[in-house]
N, C-alpha and C positions, 0 to 999 in steps of 0.2 A: 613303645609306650609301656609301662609300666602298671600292668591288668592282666590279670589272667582269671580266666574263669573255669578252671579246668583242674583240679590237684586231688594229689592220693596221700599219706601218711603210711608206715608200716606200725604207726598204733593200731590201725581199725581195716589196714589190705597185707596178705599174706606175700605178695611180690612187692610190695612197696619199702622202704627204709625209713628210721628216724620218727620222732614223738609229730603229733600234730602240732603240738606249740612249736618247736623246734622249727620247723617250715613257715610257720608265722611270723615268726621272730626272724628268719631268713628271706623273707618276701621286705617283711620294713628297713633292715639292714639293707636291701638292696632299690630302696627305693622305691616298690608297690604302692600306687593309690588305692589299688581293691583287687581283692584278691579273692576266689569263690573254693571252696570248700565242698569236694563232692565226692563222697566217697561210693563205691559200688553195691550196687541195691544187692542186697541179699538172694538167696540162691537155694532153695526148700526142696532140690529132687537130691541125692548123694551122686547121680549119672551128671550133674552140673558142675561138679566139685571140680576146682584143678589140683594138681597132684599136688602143689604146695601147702592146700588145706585137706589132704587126708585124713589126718591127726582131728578135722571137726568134724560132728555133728552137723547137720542144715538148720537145728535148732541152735546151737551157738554160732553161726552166720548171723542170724537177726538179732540176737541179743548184742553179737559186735555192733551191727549198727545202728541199735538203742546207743550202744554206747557212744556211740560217734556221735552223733545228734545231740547227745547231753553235754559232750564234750566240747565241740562248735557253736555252742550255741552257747554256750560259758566263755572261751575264748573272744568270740566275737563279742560279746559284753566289753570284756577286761581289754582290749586291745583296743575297742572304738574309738581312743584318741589317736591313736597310731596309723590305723587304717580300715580302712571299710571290711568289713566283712562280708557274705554272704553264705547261705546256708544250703547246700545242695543233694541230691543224686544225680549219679549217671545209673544209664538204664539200660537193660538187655533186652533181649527177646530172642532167646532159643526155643522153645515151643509157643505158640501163641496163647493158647488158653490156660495155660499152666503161668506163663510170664505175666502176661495182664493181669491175671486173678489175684497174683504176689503183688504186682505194683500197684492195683487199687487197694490193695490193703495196707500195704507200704505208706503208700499217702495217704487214705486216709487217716492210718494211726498219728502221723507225722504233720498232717495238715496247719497246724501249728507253726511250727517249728520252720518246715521248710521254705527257703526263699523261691528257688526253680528250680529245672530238670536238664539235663546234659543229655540230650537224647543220642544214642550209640547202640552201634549194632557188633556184636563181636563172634555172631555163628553164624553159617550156613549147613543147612539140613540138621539143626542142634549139636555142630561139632565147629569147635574154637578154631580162626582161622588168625587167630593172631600171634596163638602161641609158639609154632616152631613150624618149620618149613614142613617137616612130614606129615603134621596134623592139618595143614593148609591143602595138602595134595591129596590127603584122605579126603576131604570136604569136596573136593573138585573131584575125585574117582564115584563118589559115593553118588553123582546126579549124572540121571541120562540124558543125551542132545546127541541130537543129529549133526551139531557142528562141534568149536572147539569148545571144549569143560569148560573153560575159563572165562571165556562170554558166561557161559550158562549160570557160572558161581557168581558172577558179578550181576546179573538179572534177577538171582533170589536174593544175591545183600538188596539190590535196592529198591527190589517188594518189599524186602520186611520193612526196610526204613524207611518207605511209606506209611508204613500200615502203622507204624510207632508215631511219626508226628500229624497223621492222621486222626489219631483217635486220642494222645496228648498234649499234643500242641508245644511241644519242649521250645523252654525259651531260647535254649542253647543245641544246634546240632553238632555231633562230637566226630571227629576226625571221619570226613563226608563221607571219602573214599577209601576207607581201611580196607578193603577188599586187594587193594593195589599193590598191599604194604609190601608181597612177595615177587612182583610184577610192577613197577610204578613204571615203566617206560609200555605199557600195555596201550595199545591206541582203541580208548572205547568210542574214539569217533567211528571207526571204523563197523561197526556194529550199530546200526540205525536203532533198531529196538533197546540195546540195551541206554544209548544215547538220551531216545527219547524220555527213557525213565529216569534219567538223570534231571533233565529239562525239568519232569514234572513235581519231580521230589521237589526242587530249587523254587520252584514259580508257589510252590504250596508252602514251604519256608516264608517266603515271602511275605504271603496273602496275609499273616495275620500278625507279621513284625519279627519273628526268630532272627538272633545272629548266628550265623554260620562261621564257627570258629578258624581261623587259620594258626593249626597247631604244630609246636615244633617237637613235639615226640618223635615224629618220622625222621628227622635227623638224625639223632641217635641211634635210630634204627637202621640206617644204611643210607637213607634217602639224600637227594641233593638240596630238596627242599621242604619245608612243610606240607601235613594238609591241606586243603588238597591237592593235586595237581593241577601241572599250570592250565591245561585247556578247559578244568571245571570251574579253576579260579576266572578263568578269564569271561566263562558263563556267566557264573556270576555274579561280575561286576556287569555283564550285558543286559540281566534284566533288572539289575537296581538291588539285588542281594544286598545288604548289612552283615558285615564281616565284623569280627571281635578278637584276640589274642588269646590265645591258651598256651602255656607250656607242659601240660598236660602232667605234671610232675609228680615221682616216685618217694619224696627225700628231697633232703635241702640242697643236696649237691646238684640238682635238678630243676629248683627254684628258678626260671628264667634261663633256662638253659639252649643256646643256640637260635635264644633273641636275636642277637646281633645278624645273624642268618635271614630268620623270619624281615627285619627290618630291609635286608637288601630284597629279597624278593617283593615285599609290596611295593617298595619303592620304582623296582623296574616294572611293575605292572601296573603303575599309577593308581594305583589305589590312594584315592584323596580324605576317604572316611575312615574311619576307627568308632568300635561302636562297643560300651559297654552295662552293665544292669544295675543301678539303682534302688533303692527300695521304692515303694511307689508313692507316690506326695513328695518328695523329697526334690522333685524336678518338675515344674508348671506344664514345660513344652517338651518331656520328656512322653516315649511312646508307651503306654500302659498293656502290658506282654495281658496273655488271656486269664492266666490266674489272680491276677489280681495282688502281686504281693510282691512284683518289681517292674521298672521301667526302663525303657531300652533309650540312651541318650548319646548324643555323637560327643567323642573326644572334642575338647573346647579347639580351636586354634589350627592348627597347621600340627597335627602328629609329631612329625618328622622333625620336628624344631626342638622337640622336648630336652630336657638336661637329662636324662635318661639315656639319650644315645649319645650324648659328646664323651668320644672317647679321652682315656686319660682319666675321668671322675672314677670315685669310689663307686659308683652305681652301674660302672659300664657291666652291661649282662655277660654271664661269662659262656665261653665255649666249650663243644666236649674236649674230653683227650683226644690230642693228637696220637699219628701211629706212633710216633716217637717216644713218646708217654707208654705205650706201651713195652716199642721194643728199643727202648736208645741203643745206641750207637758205644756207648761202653761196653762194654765186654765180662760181665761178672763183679758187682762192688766188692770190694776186700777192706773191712772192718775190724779194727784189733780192738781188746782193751786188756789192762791189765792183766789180767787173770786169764784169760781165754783167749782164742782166736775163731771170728767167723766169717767165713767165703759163703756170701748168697751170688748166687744166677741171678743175669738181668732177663729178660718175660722173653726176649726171641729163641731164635735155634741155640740150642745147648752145644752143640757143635764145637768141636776146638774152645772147648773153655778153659782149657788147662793154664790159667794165670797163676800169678806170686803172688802168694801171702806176703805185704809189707816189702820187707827187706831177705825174707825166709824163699826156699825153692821150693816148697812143698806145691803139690800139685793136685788139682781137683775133679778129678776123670770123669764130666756128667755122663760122657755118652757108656759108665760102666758104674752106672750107678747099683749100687749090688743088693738088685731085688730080693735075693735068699735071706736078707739080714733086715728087710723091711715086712716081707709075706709071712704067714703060718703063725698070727700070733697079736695080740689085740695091743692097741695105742690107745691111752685116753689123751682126748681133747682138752687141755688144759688152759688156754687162750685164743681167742676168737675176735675178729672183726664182722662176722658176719651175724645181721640181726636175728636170723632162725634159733641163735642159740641164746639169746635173751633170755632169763627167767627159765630157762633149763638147766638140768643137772644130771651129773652121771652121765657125760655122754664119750661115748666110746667107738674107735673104728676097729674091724677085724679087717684085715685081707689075706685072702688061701689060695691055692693054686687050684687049678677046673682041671678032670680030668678031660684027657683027650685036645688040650688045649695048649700052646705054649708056658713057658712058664712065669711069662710079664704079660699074661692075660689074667687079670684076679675078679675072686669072687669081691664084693664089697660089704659088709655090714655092719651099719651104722645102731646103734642103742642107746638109748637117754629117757631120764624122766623127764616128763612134758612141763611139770610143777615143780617147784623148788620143796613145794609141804607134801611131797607123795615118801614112803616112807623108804628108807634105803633099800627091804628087799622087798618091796613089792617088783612089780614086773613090770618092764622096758618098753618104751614103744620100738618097735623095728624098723629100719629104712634098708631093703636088699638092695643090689647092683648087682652089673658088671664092667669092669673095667678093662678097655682095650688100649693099649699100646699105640700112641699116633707117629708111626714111625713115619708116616708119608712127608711129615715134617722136616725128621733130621736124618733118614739115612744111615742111621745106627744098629747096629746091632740088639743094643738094648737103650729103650728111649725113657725119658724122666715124664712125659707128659703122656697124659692116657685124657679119654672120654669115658665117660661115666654114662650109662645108663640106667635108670632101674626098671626094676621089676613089679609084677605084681600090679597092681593099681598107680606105680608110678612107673611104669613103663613108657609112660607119654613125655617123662620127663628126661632128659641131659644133660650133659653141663660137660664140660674140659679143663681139667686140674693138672699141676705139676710140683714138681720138689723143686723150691728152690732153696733150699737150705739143706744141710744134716749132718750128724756126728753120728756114726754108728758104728759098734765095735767092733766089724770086719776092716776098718781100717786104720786099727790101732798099731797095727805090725804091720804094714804093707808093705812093698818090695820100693816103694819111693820113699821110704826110712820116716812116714808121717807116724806120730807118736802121740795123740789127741788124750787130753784130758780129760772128765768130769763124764755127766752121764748119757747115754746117746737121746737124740732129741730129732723132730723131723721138721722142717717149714713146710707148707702145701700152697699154694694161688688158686684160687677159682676163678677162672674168667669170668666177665660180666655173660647173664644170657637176657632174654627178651623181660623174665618174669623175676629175676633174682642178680644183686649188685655183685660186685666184684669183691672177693674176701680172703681173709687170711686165716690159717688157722697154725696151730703150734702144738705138736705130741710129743708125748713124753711117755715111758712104759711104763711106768705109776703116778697116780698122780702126786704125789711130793717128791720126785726125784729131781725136779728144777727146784731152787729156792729162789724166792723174790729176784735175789740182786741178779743172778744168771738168766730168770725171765727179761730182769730190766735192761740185761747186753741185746741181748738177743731183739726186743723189739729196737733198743736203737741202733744196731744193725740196720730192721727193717726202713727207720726212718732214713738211714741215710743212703740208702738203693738208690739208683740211677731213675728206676721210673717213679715217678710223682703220683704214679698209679699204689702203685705198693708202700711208699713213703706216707702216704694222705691217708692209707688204712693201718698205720700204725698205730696213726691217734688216737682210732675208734677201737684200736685190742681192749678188751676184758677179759675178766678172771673167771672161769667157769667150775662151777664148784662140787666136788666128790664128797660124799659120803657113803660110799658100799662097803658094805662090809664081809 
């Protein structure tokens, strides 16, 4: 059915993609009757920050979501022909007296404004269990038990998330069991105590009308199915829970994303109702939620019936990437045009990629990619798909070799102004790393794909990048008689990770050494790649702009 009450924008969330309207406008295109608009409550300690909002202030956290609120709350105007609107937070609680004191203050400035609450819980012991598997196992090491961690991390998620719809009543509860996300085959029957706090969280949703979303974020995430799991789904259809749809979405590419999924699991779980929020008056025999400013009303009809799911329509919800999408089955696209010639890597093993140019023998040696000619010496960023670099400028990569270390293990440093109006030489904000070589992959001697980690206060953070593309002037005379043209240049792939989308980026060793029409081979190159992964972020390439002097 087409509802969700559950979305992010990368206007107003630093892991999220794409403008809020743009998600709006992608929710109507895709057939949404109501769609809720909830961005994450603000966050006033700097120990709360994730590593993607270092660059903030905890004072410009709430001013972002001033802004949001102004912004949603204008959208939902201008759209009300199109579709329902609603006006939301989701909510944390990593310390309790420090979170509640933010969120009453939160709502009451916003009392106004806001329609209802997304009630979510995303720490144990005030450390993120959502973000990457080693901060999940920090969270579980950090609590003592006499039995296994992992019980014990799942009995303080579902204390706190008591104690959250206990004392706000959220009309909405946010992915039940997030605790699972790194364990979802975990059997919490198996654990009576932790069990029973399941039972009682659910019966207290209940009591005073919440839906309890079933969200398809976890898809994405590795899961086979949505929020929650089948044995707390099936709880909850036991004592009479009201279930609702959420696609808990980052970005428009995400808009409804692995609906079709969500559809087959209720269906095989017979789940008869669909339940979503209303403003309040606007439905006689709708159920009036505790704040007073939306109503909980059952999907009209038979769900399942809707022109939403018949496949074949413009509206049918789309799925993630497949593996294939990732790593096809081609072997290296090979793109000429006049002027030039470029060999991009398809996203698997680099392995044996030694293909033909066209109708030419020239040959592409990934697994001898020649790090001496890429290290010791700074690249600027000259094109981007990834949204980080928006409204940024000056931004530059260095990589050097580490002592004591091989010599395809690199230091990393990133530099950029945060503002387009900061003056050319004022001073850079910094991103350190380290980058290590994932040869476990291909078995090479010298491999094209490394892990990135940083340093410093982004230490918590990761990511896995590789070259697929370059021209560089170690193989202008090589011993395979290749003879390249024009100026050297690098392609990079970010793989997608939990907090940040999947992106491209494009260097160059000044920034005016590509000229337009050579930038314009180059992404259509990217467009025409094997994977639909890399080809769909060509779209999204922009021009990032130099001024140093």
């Amino acid at each position: 059915m087409p509802i969700s009450l559950h979305s992010h924008s990368g206007q107003f969330c630093k892991h999220a993609t794409d403008t809020l309207e743009s998600v709006i406008q992608t929710a109507v295109e895709r057939g949404f009757i109501s769609y809720g608009l909830t961005e994450h409550m603000p966050r006033d300690r700097p120990q709360d920050l994730y590593p993607e909002e270092s660059e903030l202030d905890p004072s410009e956290l709430a001013e972002q979501f001033d802004r949001f609120i102004a912004e949603a709350c204008r959208l939902k105007l201008l759209y009300s022909p199109k579709i329902s609107l609603l006006v939301g937070v989701e909510t944390e609680l990593i310390d309790q007296s420090n979170t509640f004191d933010l969120l009453d203050r939160t709502l009451s400035r916003h009392q106004d404004n806001l329609d209802y609450l997304v009630g979510s819980v995303h720490h144990v012991n005030q450390i993120p269990i959502d973000f990457d598997k080693p901060l999940f196992d920090q969270a579980v090491l950090s609590l003592e038990s006499t039995g296994q961690p992992i019980y014990s991390l799942c009995e303080r998620y579902f204390d706190a998330q008591y104690k959250l719809i206990d004392r706000y009543r959220p009309e909405v509860i946010g992915h039940f069991d997030l605790c699972l996300l790194f364990n979802p085959d975990l059997n919490l029957q198996a654990e009576p105590t932790v069990w029973a706090k399941i039972e009682r969280n659910i019966k207290l949703a209940i009591s005073y009308g919440a839906l309890i979303e079933v969200n398809s974020a976890s898809i994405r995430k590795g899961w086979s199915t949505p929020y929650p799991s089948q044995p707390i789904l099936k709880l909850i259809i036991s004592l009479g829970g009201r279930l609702t749809l959420s696609d808990d979405s980052h970005g428009l590419d995400r808009v409804g994303l692995n609906y079709n999924k969500s559809f087959e699991y209720l269906k095989s779980n017979h789940v008869s109702t669909l339940w979503y929020l209303v403003p309040a008056g606007e439905d006689k025999s709708s159920i009036l939620q505790p704040r007073g400013k939306v109503s909980a009303v059952p999907l009209p009809g038979n769900w399942w019936e809707h022109p939403f799911w018949s496949h074949g329509t413009s509206n049918n919800p789309p799925t993630a990437p497949s593996s294939s999408d990732y790593c096809p089955d081609l072997k290296g696209n090979l793109t000429s045009s006049p002027s030039i010639s470029i060999e991009l890597a398809s996203l698997n093993s680099q392995q044996n990629q030694d293909t033909k140019q066209n109708e030419t023998d020239d040959k592409f040696k990934w697994n001898n990619f020649p790090t001496d000619r890429f290290t010791n010496q700074t690249w600027f960023v000259i094109s981007s798909s990834l949204p980080f670099w928006k409204n940024k400028k000056n931004v530059t990569i260095s990589y050097s070799n580490l002592d004591n270390e091989p010599s395809n293990v690199l230091y990393d440093l990133v530099e950029y102004h945060s503002n387009l109006t900061d003056p050319p030489n004022s001073k850079r904000k910094r991103l350190e790393g380290i980058d290590r070589p994932k040869l476990e992959l291909h078995g090479a001697d010298q491999s094209v794909e490394w892990r990135w980690r940083g340093k410093g206060i982004m230490k918590l953070l990761s990511s896995d990048w590789k070259v697929i593309g370059y021209s560089l002037s170690s193989l202008r005379n090589d011993d395979g008689g290749r003879h390249a043209s024009g100026p050297d240049w690098v392609i990079t792939f970010f793989r997608q990770t939990l907090f940040t989308p999947a992106g491209i980026d494009i260097y160059a060793r000044t920034p005016s050494a590509l000229t337009d029409p050579f930038k314009g081979q180059l992404i259509q190159a990217l467009r025409n790649h094997p994977s639909n992964v890399v080809s769909s972020l060509a779209n999204s390439m922009f021009d990032i702009p130099h001024d140093l002097t």
